[in-house]
PyMOL CGO cylinders between C-alpha atoms (Angstrom):
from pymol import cmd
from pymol.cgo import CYLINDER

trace = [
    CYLINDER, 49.50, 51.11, 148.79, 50.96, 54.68, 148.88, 0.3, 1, 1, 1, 1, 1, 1,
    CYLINDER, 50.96, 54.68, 148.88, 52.40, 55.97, 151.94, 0.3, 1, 1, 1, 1, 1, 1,
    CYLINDER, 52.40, 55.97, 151.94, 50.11, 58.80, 154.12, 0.3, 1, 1, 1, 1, 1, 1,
    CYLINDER, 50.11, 58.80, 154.12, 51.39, 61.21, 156.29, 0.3, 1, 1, 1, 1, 1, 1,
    CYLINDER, 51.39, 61.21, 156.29, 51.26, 64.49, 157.46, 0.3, 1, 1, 1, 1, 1, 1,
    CYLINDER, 51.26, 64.49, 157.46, 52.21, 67.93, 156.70, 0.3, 1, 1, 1, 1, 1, 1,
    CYLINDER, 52.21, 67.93, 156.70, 51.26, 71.52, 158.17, 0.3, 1, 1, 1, 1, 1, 1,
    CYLINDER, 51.26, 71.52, 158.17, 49.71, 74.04, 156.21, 0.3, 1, 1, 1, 1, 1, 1,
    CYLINDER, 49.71, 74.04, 156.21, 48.84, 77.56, 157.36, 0.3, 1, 1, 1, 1, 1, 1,
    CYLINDER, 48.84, 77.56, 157.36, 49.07, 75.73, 161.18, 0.3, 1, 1, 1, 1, 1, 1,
    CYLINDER, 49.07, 75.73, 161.18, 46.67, 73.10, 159.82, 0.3, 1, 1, 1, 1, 1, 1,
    CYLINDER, 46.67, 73.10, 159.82, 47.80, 69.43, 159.91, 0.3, 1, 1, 1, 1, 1, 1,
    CYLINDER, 47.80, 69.43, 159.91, 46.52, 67.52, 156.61, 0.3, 1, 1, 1, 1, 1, 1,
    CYLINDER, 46.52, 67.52, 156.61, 47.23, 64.33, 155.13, 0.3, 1, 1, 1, 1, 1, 1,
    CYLINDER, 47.23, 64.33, 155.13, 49.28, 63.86, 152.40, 0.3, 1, 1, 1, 1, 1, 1,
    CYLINDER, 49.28, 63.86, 152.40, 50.13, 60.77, 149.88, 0.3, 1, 1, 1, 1, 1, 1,
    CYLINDER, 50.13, 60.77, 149.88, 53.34, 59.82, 149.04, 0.3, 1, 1, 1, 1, 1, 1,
    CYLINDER, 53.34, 59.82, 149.04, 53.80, 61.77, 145.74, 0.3, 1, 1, 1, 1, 1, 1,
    CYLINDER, 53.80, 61.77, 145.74, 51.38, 64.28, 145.74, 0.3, 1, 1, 1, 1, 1, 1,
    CYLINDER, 51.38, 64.28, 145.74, 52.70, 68.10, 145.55, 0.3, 1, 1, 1, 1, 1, 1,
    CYLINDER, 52.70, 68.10, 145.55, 51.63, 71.10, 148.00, 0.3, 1, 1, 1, 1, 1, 1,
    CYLINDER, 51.63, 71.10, 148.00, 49.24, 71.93, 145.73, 0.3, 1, 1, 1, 1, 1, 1,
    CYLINDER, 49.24, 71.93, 145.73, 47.62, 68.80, 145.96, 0.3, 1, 1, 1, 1, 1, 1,
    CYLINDER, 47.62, 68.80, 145.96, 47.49, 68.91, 149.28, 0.3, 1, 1, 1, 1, 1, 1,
    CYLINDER, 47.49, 68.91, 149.28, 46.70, 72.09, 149.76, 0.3, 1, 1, 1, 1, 1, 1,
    CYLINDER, 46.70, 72.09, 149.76, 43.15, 71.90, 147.50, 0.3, 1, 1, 1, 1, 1, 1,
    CYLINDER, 43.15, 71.90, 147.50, 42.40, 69.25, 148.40, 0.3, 1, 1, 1, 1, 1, 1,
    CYLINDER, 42.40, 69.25, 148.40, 42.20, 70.76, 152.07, 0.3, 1, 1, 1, 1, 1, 1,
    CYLINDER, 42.20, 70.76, 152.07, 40.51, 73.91, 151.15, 0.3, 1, 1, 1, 1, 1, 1,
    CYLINDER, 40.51, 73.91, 151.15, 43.59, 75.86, 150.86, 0.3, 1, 1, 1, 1, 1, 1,
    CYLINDER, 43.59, 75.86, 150.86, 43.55, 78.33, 147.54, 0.3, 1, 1, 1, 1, 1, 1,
    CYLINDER, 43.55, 78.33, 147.54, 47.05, 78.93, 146.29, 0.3, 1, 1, 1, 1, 1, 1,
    CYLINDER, 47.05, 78.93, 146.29, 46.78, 80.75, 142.78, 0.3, 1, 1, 1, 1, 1, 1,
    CYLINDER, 46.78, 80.75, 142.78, 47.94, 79.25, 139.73, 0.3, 1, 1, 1, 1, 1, 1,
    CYLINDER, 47.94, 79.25, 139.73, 48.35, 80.47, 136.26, 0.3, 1, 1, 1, 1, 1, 1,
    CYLINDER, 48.35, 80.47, 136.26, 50.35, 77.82, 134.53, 0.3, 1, 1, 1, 1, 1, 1,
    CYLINDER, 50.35, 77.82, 134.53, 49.28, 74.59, 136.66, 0.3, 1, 1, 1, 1, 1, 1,
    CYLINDER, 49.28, 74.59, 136.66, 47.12, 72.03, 134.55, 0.3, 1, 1, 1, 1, 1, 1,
    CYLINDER, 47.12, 72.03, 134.55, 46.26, 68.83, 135.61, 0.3, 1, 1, 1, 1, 1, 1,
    CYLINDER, 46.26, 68.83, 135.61, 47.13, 65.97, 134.42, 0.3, 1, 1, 1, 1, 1, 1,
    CYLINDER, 47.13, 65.97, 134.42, 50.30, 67.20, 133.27, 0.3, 1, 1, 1, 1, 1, 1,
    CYLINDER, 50.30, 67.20, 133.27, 53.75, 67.93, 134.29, 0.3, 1, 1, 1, 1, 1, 1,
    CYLINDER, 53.75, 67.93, 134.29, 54.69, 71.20, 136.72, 0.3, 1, 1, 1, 1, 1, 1,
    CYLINDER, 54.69, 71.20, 136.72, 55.47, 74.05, 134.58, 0.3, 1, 1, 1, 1, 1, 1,
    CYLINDER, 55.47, 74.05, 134.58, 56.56, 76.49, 137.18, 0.3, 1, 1, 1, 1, 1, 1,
    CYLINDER, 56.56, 76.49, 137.18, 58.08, 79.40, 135.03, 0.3, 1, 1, 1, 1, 1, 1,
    CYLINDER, 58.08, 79.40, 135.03, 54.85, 81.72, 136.13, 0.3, 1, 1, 1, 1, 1, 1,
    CYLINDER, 54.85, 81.72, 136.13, 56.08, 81.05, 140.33, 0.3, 1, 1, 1, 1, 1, 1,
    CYLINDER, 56.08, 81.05, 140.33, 52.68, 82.55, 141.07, 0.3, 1, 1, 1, 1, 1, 1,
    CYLINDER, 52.68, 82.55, 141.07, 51.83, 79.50, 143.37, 0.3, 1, 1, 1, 1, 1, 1,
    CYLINDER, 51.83, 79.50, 143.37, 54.93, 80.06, 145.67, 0.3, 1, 1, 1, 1, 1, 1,
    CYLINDER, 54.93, 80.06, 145.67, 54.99, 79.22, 149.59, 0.3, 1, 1, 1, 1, 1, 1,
    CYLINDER, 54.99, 79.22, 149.59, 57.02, 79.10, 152.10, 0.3, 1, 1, 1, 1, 1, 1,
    CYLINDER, 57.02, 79.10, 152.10, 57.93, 75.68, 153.90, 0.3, 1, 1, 1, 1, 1, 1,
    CYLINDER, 57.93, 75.68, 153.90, 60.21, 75.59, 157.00, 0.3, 1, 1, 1, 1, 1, 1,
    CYLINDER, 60.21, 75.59, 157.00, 63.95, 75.39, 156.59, 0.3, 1, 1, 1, 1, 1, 1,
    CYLINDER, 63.95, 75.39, 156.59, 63.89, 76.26, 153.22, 0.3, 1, 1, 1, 1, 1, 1,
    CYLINDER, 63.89, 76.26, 153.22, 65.54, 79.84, 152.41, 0.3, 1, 1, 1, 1, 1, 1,
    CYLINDER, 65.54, 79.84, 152.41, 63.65, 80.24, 149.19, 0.3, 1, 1, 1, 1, 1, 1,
    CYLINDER, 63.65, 80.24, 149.19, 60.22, 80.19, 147.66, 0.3, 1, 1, 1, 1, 1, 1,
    CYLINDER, 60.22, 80.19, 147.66, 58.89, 77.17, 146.25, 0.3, 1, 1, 1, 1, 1, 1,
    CYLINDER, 58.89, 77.17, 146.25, 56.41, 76.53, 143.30, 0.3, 1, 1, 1, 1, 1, 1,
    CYLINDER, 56.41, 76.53, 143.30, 53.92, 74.47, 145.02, 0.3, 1, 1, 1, 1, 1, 1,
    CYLINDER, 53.92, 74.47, 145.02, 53.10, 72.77, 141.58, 0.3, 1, 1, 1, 1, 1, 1,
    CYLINDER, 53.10, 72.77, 141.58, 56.26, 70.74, 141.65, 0.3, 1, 1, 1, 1, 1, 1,
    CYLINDER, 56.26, 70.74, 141.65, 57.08, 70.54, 145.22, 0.3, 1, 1, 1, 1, 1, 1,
    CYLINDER, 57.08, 70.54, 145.22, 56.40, 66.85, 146.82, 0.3, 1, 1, 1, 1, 1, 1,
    CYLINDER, 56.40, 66.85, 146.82, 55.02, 67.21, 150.20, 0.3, 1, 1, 1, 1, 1, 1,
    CYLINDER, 55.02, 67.21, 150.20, 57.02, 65.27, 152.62, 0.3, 1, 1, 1, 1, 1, 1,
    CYLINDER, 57.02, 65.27, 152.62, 56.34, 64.38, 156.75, 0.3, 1, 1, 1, 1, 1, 1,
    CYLINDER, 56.34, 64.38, 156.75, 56.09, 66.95, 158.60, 0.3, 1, 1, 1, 1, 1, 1,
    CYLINDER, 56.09, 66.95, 158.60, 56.50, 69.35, 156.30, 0.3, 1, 1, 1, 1, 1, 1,
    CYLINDER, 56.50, 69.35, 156.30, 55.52, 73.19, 157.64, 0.3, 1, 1, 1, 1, 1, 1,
    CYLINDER, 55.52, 73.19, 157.64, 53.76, 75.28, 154.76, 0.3, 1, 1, 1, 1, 1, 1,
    CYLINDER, 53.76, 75.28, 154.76, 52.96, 78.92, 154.61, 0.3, 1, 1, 1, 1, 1, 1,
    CYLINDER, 52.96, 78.92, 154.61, 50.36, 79.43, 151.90, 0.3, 1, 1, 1, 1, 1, 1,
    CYLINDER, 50.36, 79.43, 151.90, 50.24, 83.60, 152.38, 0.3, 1, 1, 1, 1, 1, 1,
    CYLINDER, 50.24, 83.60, 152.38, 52.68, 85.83, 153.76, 0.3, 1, 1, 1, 1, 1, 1,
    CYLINDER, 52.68, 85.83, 153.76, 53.81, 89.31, 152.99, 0.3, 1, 1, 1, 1, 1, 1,
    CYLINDER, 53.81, 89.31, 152.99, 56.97, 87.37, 151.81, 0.3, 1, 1, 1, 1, 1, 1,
    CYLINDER, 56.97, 87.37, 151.81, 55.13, 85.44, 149.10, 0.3, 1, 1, 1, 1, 1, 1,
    CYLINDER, 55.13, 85.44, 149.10, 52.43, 88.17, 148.01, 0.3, 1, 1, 1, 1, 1, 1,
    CYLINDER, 52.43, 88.17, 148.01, 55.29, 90.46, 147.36, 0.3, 1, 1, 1, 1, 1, 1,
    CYLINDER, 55.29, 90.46, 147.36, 56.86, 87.81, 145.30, 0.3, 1, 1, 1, 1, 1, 1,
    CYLINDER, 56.86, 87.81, 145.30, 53.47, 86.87, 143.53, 0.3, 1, 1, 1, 1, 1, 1,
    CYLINDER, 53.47, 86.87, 143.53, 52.72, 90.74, 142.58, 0.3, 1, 1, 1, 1, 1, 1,
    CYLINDER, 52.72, 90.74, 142.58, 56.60, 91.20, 141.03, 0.3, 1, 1, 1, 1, 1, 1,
    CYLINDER, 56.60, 91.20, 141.03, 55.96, 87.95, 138.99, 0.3, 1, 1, 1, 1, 1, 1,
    CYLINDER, 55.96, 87.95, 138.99, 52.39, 89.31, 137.85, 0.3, 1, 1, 1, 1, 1, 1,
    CYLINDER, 52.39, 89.31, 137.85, 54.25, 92.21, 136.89, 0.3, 1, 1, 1, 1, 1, 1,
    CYLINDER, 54.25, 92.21, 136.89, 56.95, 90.88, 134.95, 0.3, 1, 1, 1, 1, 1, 1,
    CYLINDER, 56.95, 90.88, 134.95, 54.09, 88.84, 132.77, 0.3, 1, 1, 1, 1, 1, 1,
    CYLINDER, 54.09, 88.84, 132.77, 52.22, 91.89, 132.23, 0.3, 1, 1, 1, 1, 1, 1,
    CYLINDER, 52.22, 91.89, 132.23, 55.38, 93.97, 131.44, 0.3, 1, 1, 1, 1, 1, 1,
    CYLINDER, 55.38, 93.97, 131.44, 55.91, 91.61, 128.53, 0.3, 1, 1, 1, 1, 1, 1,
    CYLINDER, 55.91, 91.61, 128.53, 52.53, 90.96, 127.96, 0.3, 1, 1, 1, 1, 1, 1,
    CYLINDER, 52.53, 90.96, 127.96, 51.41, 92.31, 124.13, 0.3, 1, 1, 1, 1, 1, 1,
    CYLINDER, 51.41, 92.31, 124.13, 47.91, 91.03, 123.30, 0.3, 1, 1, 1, 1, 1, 1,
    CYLINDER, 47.91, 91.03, 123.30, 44.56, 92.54, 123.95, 0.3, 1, 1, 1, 1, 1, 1,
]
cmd.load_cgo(trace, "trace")
């Protein structure tokens, strides 16, 4: 049996399984982190780094996608940290984007 514990997002505690990412976790609890490259069922491909967040004690952003949740874990799904980040990725993809 997979191991439970918990994690903290947006000052919310939620249970997580052993394995599953922040995103995971974070749906699962209501939480909406946007995505544009996360499928399931398949492996994190975090080159978009549109589903960033912040987690305690980390200096960087972290894709979400491909992050495992661990115990006590403190997550920070929206910040003016991480939309700035999420608006200069969306505007790198559209810089180089040439359809439509």
């Amino acid at each position: 049996m997979a191991h439970k514990f918990f994690i903290t997002i947006d000052g919310k505690q939620c249970e997580a399984t052993e394995g599953e990412t922040i995103l995971q976790v974070a749906e699962r609890n209501g939480f909406k982190i946007p995505t544009l490259c996360y499928m399931k069922d398949t492996a994190p491909f975090t080159s978009c780094f549109i589903c960033v967040v912040e987690v305690k004690g980390r200096p960087n952003l972290a894709p979400s996608c491909a992050l495992l949740a661990s115990a006590e874990m403190q997550v920070t799904t929206d910040s003016p940290r991480i939309r700035e980040s999420r608006k200069a990725c969306i505007e790198l993809l559209m810089s180089d984007h040439c359809g439509d």
